[in-house]
Structure formats: C-alpha cells, structure tokens
C-alpha positions as CSV (number, residue, x, y, z in Angstrom):
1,X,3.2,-15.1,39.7
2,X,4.3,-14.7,35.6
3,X,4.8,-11.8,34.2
4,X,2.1,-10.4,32.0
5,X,2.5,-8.0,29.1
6,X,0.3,-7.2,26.1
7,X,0.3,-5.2,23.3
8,X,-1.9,-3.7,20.4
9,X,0.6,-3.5,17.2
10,X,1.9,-5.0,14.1
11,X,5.3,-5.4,13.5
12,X,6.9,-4.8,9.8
13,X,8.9,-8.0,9.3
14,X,9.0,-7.3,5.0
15,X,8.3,-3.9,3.9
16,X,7.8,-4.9,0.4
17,X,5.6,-7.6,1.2
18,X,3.2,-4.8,3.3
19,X,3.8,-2.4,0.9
20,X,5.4,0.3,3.0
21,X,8.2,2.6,3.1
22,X,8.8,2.0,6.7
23,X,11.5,0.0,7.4
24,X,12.2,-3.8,8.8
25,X,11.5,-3.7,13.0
26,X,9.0,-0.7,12.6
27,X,5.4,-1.0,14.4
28,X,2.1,0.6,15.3
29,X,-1.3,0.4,15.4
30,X,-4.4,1.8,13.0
31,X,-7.5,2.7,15.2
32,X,-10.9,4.0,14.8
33,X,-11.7,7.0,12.5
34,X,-8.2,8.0,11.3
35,X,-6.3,7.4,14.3
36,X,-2.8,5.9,13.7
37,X,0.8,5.8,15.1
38,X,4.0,4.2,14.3
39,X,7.2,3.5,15.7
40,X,10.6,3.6,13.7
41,X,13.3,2.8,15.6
42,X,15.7,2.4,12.6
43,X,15.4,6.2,11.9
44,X,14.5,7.3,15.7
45,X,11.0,8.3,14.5
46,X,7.3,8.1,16.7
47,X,4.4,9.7,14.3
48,X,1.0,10.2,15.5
49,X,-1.9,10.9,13.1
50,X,-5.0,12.0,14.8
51,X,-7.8,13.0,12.6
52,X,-12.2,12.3,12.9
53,X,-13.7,10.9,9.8
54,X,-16.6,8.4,9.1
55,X,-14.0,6.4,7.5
56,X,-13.6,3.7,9.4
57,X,-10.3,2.2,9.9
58,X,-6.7,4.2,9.5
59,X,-6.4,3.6,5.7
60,X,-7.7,6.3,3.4
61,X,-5.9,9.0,5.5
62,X,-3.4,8.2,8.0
63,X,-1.4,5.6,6.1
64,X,-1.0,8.5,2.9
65,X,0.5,10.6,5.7
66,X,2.8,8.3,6.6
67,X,4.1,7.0,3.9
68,X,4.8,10.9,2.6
69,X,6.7,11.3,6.0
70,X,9.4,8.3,4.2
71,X,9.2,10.2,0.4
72,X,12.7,11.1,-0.6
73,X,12.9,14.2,-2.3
C-alpha cells in the first residue's frame, strides 16, 4: 500500500504575480460565503476569517482582511 495524502490549498509561488502581500511559500484556501485561512510560515502566522455572506466565494471580504493583516504602518 502507497501513501495517500491530499490537500485543499494554493500555494503563493510569486506574490506580485497574485497580487498579494503574503509572502513566497505562504498557502490557504477561500471557501464558501467568506470563509478563508492562510498560512505564513515565513512570518509564523495562521489567520482564519470566518464570516456569512451571500457573497459567494472569499473575495469581497476575507482577502481585504488579509491583506490589512500585511499593511505596514
């Protein structure tokens, strides 16, 4: 018997090419109605957004909260 292993993420291989402020080797998922999280393990950081809209997909709120979690001051 083979091991067996799956997974449901994307992997950021070129932030400016996804248009993020997470950096190279970060992942995570978008679900249904504003659920989201990502994993950054250049900066040790998991973030979990949670919310319940109509909106379907992650876009329109999650991925604003994330990006403001990388927003230098």
């Amino acid at each position: 018997m083979g091991q067996v292993g799956a997974t449901l993420s994307a992997v950021v291989t070129d932030p400016a090419a996804a248009k993020t402020r997470l950096p190279a080797g970060s992942y995570g998922w978008g679900g249904i109605y504003g659920t989201q999280f990502w994993v950054d393990p250049t900066n040790r950081v998991v973030g979990v957004v949670m919310t319940q809209t109509a909106i379907i997909g992650s876009g329109p709120i999650s991925n604003p909260v994330r990006e403001a979690f990388y927003t230098v001051d």
